[in-house]
TORTOR-633418 format. One record per residue: x, y, z of N, C-alpha, C in turn; residue number from 0; residue in three letters. Coordinates in steps of 0.02 Angstrom, whole numbers, padded with zeros to 5 digits. Atoms other than C-alpha are relative to their C-alpha. Layout:
N
      n.X      n.Y      n.Z     ca.X     ca.Y     ca.Z      c.X      c.Y      c.Z     i    aa
        X        Y        Z        X        Y        Z        X        Y        Z   NUM   ALA
...
//
This chain:
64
      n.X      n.Y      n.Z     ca.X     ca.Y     ca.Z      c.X      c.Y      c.Z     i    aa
    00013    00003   -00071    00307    00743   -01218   -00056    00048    00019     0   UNK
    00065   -00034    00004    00148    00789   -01156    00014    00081    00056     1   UNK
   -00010   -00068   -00043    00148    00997   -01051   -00027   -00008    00072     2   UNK
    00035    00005   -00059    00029    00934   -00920    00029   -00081    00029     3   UNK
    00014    00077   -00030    00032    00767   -00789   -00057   -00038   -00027     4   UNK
    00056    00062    00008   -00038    00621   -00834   -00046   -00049    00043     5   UNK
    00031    00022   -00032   -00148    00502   -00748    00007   -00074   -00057     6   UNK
   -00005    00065    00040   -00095    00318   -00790   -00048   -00059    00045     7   UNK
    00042    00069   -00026   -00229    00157   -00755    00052   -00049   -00018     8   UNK
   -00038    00065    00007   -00159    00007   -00741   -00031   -00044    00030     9   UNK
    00022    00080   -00038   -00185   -00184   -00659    00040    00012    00062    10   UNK
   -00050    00028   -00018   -00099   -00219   -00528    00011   -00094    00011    11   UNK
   -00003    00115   -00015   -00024   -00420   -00459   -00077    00008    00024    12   UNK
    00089    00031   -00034   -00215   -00416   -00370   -00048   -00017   -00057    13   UNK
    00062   -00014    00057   -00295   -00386   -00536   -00027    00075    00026    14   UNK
    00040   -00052   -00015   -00358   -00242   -00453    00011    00073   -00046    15   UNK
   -00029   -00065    00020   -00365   -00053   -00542    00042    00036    00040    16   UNK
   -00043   -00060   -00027   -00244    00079   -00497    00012    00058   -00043    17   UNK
   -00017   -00055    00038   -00200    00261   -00545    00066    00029    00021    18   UNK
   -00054   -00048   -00020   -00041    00355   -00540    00012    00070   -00052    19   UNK
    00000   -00054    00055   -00015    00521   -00579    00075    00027   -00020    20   UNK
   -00081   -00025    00027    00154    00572   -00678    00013    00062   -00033    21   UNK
   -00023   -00053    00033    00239    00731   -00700    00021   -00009   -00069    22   UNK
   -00027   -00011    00067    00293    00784   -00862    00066   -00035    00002    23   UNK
   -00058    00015    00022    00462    00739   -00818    00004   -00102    00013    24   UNK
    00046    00077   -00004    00389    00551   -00788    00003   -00010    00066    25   UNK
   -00026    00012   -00096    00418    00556   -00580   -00097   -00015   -00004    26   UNK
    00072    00014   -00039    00257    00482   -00494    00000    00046    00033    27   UNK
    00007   -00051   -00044    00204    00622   -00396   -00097   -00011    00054    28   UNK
    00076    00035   -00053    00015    00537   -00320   -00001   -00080   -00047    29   UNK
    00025    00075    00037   -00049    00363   -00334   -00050   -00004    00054    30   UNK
    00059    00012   -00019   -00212    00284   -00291   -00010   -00028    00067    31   UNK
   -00010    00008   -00068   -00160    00221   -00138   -00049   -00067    00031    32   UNK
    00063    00081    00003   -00302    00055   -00156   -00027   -00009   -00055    33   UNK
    00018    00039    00059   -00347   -00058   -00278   -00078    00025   -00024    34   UNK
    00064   -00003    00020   -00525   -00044   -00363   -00035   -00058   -00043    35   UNK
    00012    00018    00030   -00613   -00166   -00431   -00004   -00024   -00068    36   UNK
    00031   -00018    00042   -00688   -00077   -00576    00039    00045   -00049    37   UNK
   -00019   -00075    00052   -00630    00014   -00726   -00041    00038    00020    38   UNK
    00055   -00040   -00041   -00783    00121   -00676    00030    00024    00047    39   UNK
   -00033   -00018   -00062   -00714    00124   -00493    00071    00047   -00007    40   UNK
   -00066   -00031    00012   -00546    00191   -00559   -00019    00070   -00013    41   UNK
    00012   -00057    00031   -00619    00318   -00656   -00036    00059    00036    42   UNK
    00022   -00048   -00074   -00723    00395   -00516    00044    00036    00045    43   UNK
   -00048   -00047   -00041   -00579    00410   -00402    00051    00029   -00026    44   UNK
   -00048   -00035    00019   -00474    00495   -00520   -00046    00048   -00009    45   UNK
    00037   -00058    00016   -00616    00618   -00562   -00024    00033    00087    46   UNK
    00009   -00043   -00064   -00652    00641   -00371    00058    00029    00021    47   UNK
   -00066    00004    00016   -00450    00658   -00368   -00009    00091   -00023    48   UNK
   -00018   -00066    00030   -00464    00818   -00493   -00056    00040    00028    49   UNK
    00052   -00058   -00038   -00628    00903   -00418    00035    00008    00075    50   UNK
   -00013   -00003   -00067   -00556    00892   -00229    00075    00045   -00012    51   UNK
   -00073   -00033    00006   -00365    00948   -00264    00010    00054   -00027    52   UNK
   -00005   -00055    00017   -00389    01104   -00352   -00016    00050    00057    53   UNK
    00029   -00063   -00057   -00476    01193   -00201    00042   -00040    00061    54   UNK
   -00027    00020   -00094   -00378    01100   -00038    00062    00027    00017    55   UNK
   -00041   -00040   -00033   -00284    01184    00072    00047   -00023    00020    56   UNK
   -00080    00042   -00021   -00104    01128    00141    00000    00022    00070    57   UNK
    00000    00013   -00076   -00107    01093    00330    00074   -00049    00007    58   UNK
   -00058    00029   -00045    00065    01074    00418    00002   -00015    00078    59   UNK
    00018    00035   -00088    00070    00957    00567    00062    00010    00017    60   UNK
   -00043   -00008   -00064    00169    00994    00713    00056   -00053    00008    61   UNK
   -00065    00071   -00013    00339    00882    00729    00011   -00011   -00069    62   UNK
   -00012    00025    00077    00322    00877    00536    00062    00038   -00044    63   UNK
//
C-alpha cells in the first residue's frame, strides 16, 4: 500500500477523462469535478491541482 494519495485517471459513461484523488486508506478525498476530453487535458488539471493546493488558504463561510 502506497504512504502517499494517489491520483487515479479514468473514463467515465461520457468517454470523457476524470481524476480522483485517494487516500492511502482508499477513501476519495477530491475528484475532478468535469470531464476532459484529453488525456493531455487530464493531466494538466491534475498538475494545476498539485501547484495550486499546496499554498491555498482555508476560508470559512458564514452559516457554514
Amino acid at each position: 500500500m502506497s504512504s502517499t494519495a494517489t491520483f487515479e485517471v479514468f473514463r467515465d459513461n461520457a468517454d470523457e477523462w476524470r481524476w480522483r484523488l485517494v487516500a492511502t486508506n482508499g477513501n476519495i478525498i477530491a475528484d475532478s469535478g468535469e470531464g476532459y476530453r484529453s488525456k493531455q487535458g487530464v493531466k494538466r488539471g491534475i498538475e494545476s491541482v498539485k501547484r495550486s493546493a499546496a499554498g491555498a488558504e482555508i476560508q470559512f463561510l458564514e452559516g457554514n
